[in-house]
PyMOL Python script that loads the backbone (N, CA, C, O; Angstrom):
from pymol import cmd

cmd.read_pdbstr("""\
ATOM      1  N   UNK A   1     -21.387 201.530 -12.902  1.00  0.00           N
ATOM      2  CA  UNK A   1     -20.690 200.575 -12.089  1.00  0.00           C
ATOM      3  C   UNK A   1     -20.009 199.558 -12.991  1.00  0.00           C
ATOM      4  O   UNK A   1     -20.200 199.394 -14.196  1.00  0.00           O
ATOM      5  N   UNK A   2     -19.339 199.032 -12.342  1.00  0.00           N
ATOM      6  CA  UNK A   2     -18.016 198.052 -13.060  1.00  0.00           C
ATOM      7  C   UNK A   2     -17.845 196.723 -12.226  1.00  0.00           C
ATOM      8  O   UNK A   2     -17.169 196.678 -11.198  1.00  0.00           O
ATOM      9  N   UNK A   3     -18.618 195.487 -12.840  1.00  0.00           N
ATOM     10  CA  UNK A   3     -18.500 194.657 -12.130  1.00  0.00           C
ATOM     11  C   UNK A   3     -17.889 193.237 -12.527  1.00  0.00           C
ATOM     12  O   UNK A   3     -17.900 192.841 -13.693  1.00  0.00           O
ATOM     13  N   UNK A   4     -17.406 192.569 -11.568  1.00  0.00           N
ATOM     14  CA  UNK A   4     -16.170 191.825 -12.417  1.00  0.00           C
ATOM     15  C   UNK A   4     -16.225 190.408 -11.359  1.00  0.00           C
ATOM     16  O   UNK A   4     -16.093 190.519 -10.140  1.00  0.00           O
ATOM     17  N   UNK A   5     -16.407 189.296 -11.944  1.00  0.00           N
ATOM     18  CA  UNK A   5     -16.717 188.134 -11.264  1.00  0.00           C
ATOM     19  C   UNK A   5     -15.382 187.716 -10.973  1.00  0.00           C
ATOM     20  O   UNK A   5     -14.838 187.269 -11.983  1.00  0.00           O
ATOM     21  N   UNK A   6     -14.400 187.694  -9.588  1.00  0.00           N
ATOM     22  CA  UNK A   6     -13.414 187.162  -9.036  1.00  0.00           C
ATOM     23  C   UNK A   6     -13.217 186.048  -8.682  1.00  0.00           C
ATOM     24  O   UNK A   6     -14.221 185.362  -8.870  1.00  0.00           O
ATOM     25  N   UNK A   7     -11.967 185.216  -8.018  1.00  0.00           N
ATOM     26  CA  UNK A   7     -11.616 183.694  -7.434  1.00  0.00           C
ATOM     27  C   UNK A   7     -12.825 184.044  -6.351  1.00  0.00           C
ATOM     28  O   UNK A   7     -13.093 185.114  -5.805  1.00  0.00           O
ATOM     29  N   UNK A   8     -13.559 182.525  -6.226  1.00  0.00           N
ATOM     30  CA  UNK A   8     -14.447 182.303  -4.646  1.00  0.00           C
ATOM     31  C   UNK A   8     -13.248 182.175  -4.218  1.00  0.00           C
ATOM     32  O   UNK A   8     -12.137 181.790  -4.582  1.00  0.00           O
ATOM     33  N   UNK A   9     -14.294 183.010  -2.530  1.00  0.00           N
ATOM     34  CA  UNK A   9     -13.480 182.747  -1.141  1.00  0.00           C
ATOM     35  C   UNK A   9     -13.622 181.847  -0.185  1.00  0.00           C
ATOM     36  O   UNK A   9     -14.569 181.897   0.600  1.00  0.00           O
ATOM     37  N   UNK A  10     -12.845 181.069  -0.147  1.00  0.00           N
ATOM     38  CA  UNK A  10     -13.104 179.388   0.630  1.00  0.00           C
ATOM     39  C   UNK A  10     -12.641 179.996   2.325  1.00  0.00           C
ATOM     40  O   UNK A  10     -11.603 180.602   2.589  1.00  0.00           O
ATOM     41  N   UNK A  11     -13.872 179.577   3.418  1.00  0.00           N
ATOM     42  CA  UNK A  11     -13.728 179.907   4.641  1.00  0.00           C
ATOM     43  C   UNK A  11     -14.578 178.953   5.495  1.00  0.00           C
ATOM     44  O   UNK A  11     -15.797 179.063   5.628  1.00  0.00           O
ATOM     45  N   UNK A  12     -13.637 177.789   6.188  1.00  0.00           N
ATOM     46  CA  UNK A  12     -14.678 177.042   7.091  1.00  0.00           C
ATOM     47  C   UNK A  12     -15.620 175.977   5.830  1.00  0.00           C
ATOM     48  O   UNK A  12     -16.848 175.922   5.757  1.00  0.00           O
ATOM     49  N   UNK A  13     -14.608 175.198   4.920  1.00  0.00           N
ATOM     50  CA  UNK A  13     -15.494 174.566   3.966  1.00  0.00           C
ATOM     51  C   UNK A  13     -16.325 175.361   3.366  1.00  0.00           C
ATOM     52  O   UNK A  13     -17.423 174.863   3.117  1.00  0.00           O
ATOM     53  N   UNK A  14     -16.189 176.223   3.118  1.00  0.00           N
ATOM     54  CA  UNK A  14     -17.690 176.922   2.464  1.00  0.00           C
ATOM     55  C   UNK A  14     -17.058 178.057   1.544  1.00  0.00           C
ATOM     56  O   UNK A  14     -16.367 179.025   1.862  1.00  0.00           O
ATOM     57  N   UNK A  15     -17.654 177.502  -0.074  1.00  0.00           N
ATOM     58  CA  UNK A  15     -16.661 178.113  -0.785  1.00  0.00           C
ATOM     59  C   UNK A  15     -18.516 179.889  -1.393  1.00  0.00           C
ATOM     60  O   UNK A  15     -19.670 179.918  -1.822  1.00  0.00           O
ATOM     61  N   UNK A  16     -17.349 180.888  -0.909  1.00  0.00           N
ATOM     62  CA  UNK A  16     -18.401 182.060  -1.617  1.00  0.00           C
ATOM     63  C   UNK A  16     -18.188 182.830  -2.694  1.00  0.00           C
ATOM     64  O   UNK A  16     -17.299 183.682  -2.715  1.00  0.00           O
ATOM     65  N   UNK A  17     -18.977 182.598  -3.670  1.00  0.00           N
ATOM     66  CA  UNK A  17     -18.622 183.586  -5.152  1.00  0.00           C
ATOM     67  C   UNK A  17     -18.654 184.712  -4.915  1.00  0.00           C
ATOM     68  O   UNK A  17     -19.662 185.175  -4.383  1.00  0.00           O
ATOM     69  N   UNK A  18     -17.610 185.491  -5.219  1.00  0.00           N
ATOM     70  CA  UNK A  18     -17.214 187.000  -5.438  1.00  0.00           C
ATOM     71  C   UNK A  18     -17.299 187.897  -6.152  1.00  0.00           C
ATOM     72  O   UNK A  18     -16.580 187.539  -7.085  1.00  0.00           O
ATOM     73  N   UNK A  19     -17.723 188.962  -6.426  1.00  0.00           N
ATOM     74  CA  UNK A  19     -17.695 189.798  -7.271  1.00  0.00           C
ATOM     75  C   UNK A  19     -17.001 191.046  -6.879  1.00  0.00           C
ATOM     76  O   UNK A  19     -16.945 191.163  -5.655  1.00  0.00           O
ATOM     77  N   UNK A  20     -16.268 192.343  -7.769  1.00  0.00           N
ATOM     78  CA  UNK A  20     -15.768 193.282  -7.363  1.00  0.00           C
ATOM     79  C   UNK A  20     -17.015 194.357  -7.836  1.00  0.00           C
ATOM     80  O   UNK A  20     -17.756 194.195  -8.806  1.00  0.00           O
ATOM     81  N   UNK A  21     -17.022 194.798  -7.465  1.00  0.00           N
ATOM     82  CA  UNK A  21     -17.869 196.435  -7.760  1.00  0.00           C
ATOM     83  C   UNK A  21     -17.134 197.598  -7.663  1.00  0.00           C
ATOM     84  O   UNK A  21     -16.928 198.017  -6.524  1.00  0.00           O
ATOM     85  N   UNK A  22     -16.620 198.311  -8.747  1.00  0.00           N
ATOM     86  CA  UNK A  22     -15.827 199.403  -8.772  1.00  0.00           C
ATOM     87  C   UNK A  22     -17.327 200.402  -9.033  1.00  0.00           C
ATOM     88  O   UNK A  22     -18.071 200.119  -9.972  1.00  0.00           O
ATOM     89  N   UNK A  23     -17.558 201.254  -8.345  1.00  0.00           N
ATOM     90  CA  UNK A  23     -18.427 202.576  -8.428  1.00  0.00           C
ATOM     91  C   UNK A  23     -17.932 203.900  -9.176  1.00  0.00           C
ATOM     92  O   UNK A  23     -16.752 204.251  -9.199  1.00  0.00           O
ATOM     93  N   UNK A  24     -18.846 204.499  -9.705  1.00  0.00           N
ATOM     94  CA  UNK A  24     -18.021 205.791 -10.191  1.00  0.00           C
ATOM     95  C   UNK A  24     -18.150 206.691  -9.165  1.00  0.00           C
ATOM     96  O   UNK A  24     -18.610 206.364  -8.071  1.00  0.00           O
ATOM     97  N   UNK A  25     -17.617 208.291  -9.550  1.00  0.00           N
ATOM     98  CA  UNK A  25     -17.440 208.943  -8.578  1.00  0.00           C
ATOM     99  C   UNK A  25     -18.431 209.950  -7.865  1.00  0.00           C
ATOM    100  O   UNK A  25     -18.295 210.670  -6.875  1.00  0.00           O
ATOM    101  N   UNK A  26     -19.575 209.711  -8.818  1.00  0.00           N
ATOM    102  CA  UNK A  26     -20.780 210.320  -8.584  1.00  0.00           C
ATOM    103  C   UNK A  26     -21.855 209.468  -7.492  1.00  0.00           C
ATOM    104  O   UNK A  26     -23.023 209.816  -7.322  1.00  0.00           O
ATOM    105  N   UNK A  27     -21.119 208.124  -6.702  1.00  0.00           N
ATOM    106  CA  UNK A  27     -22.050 207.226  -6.058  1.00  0.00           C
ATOM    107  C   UNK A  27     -20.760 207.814  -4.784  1.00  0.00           C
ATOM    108  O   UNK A  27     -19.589 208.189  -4.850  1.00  0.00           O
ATOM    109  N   UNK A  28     -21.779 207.622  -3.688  1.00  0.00           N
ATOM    110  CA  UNK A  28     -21.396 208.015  -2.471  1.00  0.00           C
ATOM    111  C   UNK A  28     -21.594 207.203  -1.486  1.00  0.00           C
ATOM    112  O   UNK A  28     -22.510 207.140  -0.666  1.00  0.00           O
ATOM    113  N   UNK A  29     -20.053 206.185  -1.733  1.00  0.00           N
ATOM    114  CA  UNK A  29     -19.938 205.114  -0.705  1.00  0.00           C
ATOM    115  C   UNK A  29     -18.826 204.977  -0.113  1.00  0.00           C
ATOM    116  O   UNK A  29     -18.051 205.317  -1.007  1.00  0.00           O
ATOM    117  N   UNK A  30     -18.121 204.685   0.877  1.00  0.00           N
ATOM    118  CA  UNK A  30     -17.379 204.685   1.509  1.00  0.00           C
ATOM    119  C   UNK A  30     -16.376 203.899   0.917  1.00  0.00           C
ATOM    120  O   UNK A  30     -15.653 203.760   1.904  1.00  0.00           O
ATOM    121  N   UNK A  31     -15.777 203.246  -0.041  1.00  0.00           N
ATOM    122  CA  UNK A  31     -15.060 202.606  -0.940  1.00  0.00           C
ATOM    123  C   UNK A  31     -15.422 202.727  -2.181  1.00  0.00           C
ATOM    124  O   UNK A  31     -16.567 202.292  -2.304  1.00  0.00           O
ATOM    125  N   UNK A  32     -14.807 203.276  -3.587  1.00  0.00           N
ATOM    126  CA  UNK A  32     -14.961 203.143  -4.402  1.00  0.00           C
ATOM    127  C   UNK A  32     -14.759 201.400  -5.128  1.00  0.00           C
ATOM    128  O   UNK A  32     -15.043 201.076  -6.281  1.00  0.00           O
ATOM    129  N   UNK A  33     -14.476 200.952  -4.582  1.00  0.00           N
ATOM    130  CA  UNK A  33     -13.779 199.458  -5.163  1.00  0.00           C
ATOM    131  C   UNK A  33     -14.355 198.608  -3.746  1.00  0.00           C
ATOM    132  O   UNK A  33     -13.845 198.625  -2.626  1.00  0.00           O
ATOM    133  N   UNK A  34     -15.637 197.839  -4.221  1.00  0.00           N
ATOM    134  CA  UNK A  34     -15.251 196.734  -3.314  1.00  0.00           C
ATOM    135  C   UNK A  34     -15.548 195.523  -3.370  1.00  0.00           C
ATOM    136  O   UNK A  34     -16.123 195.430  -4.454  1.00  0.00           O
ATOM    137  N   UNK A  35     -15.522 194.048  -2.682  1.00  0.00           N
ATOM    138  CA  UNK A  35     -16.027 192.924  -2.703  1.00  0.00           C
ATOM    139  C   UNK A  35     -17.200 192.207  -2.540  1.00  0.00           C
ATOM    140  O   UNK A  35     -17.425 192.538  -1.376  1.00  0.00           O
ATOM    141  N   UNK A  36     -18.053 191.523  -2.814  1.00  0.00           N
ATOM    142  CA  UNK A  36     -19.228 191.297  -2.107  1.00  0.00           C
ATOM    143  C   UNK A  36     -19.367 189.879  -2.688  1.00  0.00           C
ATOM    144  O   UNK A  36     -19.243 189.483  -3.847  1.00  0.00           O
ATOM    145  N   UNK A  37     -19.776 188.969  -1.089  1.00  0.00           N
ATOM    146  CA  UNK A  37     -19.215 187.671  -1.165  1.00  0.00           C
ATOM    147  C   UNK A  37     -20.749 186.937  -0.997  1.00  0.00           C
ATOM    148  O   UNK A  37     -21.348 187.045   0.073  1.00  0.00           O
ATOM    149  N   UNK A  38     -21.253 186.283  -1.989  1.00  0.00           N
ATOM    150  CA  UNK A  38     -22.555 185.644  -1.921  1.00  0.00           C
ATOM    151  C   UNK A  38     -22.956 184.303  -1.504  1.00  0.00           C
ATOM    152  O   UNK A  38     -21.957 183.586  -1.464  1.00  0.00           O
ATOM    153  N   UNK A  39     -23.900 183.751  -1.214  1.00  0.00           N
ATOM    154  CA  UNK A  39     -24.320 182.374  -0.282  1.00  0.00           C
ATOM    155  C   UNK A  39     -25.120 182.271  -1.419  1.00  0.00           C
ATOM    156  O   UNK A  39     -25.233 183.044  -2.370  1.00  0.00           O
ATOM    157  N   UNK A  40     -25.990 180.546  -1.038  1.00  0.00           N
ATOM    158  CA  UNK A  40     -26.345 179.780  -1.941  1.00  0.00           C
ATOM    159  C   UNK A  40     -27.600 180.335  -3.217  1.00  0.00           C
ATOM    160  O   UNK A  40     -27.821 179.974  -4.373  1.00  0.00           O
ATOM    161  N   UNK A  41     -28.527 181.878  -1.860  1.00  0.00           N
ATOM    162  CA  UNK A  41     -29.557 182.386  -2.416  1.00  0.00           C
ATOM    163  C   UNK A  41     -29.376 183.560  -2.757  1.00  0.00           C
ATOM    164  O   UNK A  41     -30.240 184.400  -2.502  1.00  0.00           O
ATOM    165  N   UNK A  42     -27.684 184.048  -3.711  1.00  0.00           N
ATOM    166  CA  UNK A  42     -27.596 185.084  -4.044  1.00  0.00           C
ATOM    167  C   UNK A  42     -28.212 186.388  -3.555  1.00  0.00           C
ATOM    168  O   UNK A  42     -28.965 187.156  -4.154  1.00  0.00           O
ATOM    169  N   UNK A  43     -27.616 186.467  -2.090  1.00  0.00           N
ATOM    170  CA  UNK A  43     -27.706 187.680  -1.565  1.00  0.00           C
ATOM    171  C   UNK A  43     -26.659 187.926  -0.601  1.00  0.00           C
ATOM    172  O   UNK A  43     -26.308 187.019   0.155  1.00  0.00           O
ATOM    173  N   UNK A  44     -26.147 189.029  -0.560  1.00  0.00           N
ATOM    174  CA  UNK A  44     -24.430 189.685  -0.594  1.00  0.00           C
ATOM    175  C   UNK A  44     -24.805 189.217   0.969  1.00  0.00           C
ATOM    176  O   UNK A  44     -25.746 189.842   1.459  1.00  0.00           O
ATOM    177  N   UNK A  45     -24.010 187.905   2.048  1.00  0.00           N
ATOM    178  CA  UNK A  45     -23.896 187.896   2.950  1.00  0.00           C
ATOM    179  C   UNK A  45     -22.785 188.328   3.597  1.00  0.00           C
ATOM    180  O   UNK A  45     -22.918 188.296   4.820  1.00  0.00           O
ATOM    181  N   UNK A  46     -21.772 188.706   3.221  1.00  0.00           N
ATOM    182  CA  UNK A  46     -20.250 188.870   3.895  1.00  0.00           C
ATOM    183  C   UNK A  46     -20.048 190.202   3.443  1.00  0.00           C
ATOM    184  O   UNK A  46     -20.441 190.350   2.286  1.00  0.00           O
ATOM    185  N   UNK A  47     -19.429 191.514   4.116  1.00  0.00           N
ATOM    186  CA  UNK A  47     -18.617 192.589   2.690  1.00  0.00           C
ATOM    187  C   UNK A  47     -17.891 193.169   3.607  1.00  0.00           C
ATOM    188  O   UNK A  47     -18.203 193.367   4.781  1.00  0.00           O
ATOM    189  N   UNK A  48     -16.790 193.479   2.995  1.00  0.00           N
ATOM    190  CA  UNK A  48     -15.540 194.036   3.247  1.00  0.00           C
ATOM    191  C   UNK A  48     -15.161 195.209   2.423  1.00  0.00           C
ATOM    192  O   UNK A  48     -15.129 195.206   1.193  1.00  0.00           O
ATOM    193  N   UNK A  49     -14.838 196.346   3.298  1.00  0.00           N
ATOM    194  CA  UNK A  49     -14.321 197.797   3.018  1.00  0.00           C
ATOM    195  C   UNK A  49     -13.249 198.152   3.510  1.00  0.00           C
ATOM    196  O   UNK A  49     -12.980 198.296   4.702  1.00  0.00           O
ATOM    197  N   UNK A  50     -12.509 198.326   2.480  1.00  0.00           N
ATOM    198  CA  UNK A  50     -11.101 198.406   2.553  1.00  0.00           C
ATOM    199  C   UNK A  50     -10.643 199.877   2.449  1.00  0.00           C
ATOM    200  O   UNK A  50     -11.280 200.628   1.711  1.00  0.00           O
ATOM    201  N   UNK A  51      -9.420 200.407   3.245  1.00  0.00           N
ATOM    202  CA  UNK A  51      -9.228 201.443   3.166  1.00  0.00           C
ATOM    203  C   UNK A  51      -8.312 201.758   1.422  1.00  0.00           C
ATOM    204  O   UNK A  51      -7.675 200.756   1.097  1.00  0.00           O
ATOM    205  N   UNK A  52      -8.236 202.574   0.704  1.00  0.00           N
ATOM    206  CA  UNK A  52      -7.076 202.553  -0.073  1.00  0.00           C
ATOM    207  C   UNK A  52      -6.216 203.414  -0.719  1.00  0.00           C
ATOM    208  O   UNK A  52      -6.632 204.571  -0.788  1.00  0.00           O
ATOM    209  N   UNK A  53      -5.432 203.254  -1.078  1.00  0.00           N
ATOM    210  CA  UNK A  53      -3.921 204.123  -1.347  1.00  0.00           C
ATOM    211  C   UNK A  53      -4.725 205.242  -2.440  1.00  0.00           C
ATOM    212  O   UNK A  53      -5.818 204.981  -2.943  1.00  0.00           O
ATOM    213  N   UNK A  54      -4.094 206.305  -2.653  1.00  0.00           N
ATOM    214  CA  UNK A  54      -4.268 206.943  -3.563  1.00  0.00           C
ATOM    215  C   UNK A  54      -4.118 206.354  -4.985  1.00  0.00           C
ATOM    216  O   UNK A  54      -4.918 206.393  -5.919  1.00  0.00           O
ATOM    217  N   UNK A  55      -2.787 205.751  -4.904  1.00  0.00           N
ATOM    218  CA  UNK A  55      -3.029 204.799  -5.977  1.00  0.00           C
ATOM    219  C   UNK A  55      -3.580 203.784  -6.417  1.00  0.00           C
ATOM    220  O   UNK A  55      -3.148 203.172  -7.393  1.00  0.00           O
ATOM    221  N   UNK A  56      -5.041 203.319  -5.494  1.00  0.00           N
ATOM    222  CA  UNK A  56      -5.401 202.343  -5.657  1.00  0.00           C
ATOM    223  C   UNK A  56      -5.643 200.959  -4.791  1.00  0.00           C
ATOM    224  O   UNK A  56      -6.588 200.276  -4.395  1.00  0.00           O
ATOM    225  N   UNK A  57      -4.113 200.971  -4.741  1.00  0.00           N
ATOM    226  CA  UNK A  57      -3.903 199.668  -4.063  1.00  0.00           C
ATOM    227  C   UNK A  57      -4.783 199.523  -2.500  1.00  0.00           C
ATOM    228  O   UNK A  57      -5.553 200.442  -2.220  1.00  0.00           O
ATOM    229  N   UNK A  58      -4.664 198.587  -1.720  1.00  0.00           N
ATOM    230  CA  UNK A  58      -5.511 198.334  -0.759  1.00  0.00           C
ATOM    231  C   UNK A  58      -4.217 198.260   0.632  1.00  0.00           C
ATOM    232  O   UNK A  58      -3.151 197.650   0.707  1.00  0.00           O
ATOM    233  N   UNK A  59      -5.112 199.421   1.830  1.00  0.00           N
ATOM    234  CA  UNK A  59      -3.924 199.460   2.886  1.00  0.00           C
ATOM    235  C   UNK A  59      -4.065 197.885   3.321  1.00  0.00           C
ATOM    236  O   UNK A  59      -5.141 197.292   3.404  1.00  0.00           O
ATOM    237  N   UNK A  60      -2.970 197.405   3.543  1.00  0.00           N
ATOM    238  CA  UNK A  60      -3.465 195.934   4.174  1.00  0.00           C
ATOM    239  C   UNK A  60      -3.230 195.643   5.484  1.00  0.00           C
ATOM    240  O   UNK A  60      -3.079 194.451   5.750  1.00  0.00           O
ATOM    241  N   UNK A  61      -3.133 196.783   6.748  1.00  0.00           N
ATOM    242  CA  UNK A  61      -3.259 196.813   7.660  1.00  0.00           C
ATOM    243  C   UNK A  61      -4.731 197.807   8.364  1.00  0.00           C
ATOM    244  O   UNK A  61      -4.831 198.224   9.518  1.00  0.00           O
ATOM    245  N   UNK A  62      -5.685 197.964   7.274  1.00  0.00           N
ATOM    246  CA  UNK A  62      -6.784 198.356   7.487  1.00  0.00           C
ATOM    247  C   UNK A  62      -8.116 197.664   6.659  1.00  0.00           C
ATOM    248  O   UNK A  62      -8.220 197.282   5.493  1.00  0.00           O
ATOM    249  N   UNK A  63      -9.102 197.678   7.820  1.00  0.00           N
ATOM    250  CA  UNK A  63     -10.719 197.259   6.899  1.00  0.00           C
ATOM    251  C   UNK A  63     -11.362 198.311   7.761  1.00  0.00           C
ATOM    252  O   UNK A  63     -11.609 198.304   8.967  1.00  0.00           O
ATOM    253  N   UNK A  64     -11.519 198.995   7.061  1.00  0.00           N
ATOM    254  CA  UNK A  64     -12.916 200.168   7.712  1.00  0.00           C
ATOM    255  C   UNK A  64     -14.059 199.701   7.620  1.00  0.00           C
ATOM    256  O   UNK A  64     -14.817 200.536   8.113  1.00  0.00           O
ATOM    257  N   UNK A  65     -14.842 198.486   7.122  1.00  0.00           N
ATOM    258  CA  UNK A  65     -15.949 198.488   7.276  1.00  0.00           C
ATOM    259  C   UNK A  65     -16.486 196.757   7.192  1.00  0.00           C
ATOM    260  O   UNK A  65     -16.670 196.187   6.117  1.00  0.00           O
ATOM    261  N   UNK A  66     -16.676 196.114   8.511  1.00  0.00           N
ATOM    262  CA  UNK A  66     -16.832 194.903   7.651  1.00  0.00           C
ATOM    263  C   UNK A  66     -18.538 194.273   8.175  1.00  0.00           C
ATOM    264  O   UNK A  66     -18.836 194.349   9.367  1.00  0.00           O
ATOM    265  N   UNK A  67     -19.461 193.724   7.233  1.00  0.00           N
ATOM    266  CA  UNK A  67     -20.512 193.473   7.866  1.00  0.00           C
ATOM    267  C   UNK A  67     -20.741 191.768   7.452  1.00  0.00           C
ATOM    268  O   UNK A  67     -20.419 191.236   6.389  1.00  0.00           O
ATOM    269  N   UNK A  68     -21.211 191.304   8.309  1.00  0.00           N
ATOM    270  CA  UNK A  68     -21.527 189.763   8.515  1.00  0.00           C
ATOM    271  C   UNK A  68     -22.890 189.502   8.828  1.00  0.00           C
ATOM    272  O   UNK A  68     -23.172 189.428  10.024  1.00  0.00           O
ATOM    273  N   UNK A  69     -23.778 189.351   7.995  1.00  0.00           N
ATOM    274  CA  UNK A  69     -25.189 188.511   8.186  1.00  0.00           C
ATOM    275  C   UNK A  69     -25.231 187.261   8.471  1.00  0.00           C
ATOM    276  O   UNK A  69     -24.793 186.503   7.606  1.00  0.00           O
ATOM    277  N   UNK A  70     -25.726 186.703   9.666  1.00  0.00           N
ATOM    278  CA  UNK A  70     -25.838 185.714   9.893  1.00  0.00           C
ATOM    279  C   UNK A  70     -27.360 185.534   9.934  1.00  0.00           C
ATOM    280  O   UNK A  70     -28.123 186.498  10.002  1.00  0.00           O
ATOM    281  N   UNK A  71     -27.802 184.158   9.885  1.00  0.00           N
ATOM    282  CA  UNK A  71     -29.193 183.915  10.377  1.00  0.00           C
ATOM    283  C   UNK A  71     -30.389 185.131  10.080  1.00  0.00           C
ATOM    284  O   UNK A  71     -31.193 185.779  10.751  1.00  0.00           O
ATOM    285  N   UNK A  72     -29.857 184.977   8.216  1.00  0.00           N
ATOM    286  CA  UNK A  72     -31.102 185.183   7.696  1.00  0.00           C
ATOM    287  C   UNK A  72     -32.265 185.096   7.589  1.00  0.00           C
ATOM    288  O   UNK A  72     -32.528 183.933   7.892  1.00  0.00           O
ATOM    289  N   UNK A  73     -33.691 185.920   7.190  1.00  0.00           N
ATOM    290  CA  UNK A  73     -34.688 184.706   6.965  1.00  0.00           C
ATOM    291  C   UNK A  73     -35.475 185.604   6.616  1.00  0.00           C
ATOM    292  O   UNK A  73     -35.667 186.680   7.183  1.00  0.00           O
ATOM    293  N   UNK A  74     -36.159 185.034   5.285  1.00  0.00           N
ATOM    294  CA  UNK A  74     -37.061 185.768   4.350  1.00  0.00           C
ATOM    295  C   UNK A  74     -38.285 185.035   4.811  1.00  0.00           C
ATOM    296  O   UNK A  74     -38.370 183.815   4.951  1.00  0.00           O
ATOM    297  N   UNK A  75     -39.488 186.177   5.093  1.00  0.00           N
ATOM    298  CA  UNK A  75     -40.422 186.487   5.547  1.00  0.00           C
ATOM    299  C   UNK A  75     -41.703 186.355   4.397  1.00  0.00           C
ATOM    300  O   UNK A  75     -42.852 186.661   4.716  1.00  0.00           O
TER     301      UNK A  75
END
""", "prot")
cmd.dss("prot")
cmd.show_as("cartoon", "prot")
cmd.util.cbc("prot")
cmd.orient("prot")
């Protein structure tokens, strides 16, 4: 894996550190390339899956996959 610390994403005052995760081709995930947006106790609360071009680039009239944790709570 290939991971690469990006600009935080500021949403609603609340700024979240980013990272990219490029996977190789032997991991079997539904995006080879993606984002994962962290809260104060470093654990991936936001992620976004993007559809993308053969070449890479990102369709920007598609997100195939997006998940939102809210109202965590460690046990």
């Amino acid at each position: 894996m290939e991971i690469e610390e990006t600009r935080p994403w500021h949403a609603d005052g609340v700024i979240w550190p980013a990272v990219r995760v490029t996977y190789p081709d032997t991991f079997a995930v539904p995006s080879k390339q993606q984002m994962l947006y962290f809260d104060g106790i470093i654990v991936p609360t936001r992620r976004r899956v993007y559809v993308r071009n053969p070449d890479g680039t990102r369709v920007t009239e598609s997100t195939s996959l997006v998940i939102d944790i809210e109202d965590a709570r460690f046990l």
